[in-house]
Every structure is written in C-alpha cells, then in structure tokens.
SEDRENMI-901788 format. One line per field, with one value per residue (C-alpha): residue in one letter; y negated, z negated, x; residue number from 0. Coordinates in Angstrom, 2 decimals. Each point is the difference from the previous one (the first is absolute). Example, Ala and Ser with C-alpha at 12.3 -4.5 7.8 and 13.67 -1.06 7.14 Angstrom:
residues 2
residuo: [A  S]
y: [4.50  -3.44]
z: [-7.80  0.66]
x: [12.30  1.37]
num: [0  1]
end
This chain:
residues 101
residuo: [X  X  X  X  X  X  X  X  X  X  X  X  X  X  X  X  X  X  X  X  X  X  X  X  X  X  X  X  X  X  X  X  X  X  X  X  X  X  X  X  X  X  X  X  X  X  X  X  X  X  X  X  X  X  X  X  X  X  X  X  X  X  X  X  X  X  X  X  X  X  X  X  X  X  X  X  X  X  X  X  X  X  X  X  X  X  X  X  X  X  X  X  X  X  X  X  X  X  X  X  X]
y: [-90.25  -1.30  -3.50  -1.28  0.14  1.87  -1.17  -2.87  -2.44  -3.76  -2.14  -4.01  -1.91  -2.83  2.52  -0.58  2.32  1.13  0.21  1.19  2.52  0.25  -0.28  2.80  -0.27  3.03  -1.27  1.84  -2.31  1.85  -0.41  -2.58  3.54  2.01  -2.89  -1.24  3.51  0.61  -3.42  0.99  3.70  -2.15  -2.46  3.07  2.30  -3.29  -1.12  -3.90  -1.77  0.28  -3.35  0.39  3.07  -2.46  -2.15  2.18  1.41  -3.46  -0.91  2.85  -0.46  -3.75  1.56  1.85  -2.82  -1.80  2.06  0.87  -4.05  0.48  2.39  -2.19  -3.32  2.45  1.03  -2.98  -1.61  3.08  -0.60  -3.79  1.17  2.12  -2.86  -2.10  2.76  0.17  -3.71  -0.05  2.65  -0.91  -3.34  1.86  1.73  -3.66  -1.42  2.88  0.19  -3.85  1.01  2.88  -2.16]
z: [-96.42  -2.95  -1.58  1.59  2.86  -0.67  1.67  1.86  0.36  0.03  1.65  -0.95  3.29  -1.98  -1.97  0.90  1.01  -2.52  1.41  3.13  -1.54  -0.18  -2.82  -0.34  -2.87  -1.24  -1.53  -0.70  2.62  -0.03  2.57  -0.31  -0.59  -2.08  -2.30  -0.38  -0.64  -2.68  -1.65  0.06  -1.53  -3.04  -0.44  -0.39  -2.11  -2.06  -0.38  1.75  2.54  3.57  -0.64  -3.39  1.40  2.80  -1.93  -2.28  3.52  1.14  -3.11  -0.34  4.03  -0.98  -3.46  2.31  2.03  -2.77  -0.94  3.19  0.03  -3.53  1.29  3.19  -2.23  -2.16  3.14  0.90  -3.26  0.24  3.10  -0.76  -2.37  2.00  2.77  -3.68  -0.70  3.86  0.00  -3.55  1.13  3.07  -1.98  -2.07  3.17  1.62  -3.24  -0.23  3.66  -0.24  -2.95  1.82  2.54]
x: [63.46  2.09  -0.77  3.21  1.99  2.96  3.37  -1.38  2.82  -0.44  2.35  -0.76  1.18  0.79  2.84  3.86  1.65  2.94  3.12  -1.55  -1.90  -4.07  -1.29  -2.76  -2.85  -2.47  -2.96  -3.17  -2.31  -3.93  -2.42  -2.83  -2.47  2.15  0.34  -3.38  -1.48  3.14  -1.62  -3.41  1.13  2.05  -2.31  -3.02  2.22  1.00  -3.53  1.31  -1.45  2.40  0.55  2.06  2.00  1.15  1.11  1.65  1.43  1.00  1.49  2.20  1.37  0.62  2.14  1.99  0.45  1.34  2.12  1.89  -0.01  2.01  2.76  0.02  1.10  2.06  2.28  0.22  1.45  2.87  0.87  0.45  2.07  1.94  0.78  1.11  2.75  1.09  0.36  1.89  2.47  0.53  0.75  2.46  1.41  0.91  1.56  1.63  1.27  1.01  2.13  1.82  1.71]
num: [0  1  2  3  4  5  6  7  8  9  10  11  12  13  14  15  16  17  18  19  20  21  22  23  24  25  26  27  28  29  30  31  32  33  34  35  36  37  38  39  40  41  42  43  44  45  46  47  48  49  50  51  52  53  54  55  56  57  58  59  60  61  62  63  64  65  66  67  68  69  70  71  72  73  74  75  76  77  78  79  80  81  82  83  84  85  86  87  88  89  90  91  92  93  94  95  96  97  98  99  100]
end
C-alpha cells in the first residue's frame, strides 16, 4: 500500500461553485496507520523522537497552507484590479457615448 492515497478527490462543502462548475481538489490525504508508521520509520532513520518529526510534519502542512493562503490574497488583488479597469472603461465608454450624440 503506498504512503498516500492516490487520486482521492476532496470536495470542501463550504466551496462555491464557479460558474456552475465543481470545483475538484487532489491532495495527498494518508490514513491515520500509514501515517503514523511513515513517522515512526523517519523519526528512527533520523535518530528524532516521533514527536519532532510531527512537528516538522505539521509545520510543513501549515507552510503549504500559507502559501495557498498567499496566491489566494494574490488573485484576489488582480481581480480587484480587473473590476477597476471594467469600471474605468466602461467610464470612458459612457463619456464617450454622451459625446457621440
């Protein structure tokens, strides 16, 4: 059995759907077992105590958290920026409109 799941799809119920399409996640989720003997194999061939590697383990979920968290706020800003140029020319497109008649 590998250490993770392969193609296991997540689906967060609290996720909006996208122009009525799912939104469909992969993301390597390992069983309670698999996961605790992959520790205790690290933490032996690492000479560290189970507790360390899951911490380092922890840490490195909640980095990756982080940084989806980045790209999340980073979308965000463009599109605000998008809706600021659609409201400027569409601006433009009414001055220009009232100027044509």
């Amino acid at each position: 059995m590998s250490f993770w799941r392969r193609g296991k799809q997540l689906q967060n119920d609290c996720m909006a759907k996208t122009n009525a399409k799912k939104i469909i996640v992969r993301y390597p989720i390992p069983s309670k077992n698999v996961l605790k003997k992959s520790i205790q194999r690290n933490a032996q061939m690492r000479r560290q105590s189970v507790g360390e590697c899951l911490s380092f383990y922890i840490k490195c979920r909640e980095d990756d958290i982080n940084k989806e968290n980045l790209e999340i706020l980073k979308s965000k800003k463009r599109i605000e920026r998008a809706n600021s140029c659609i409201a400027i020319a569409e601006e433009i497109k009414r001055e220009a409109d009232r100027d044509s008649h």
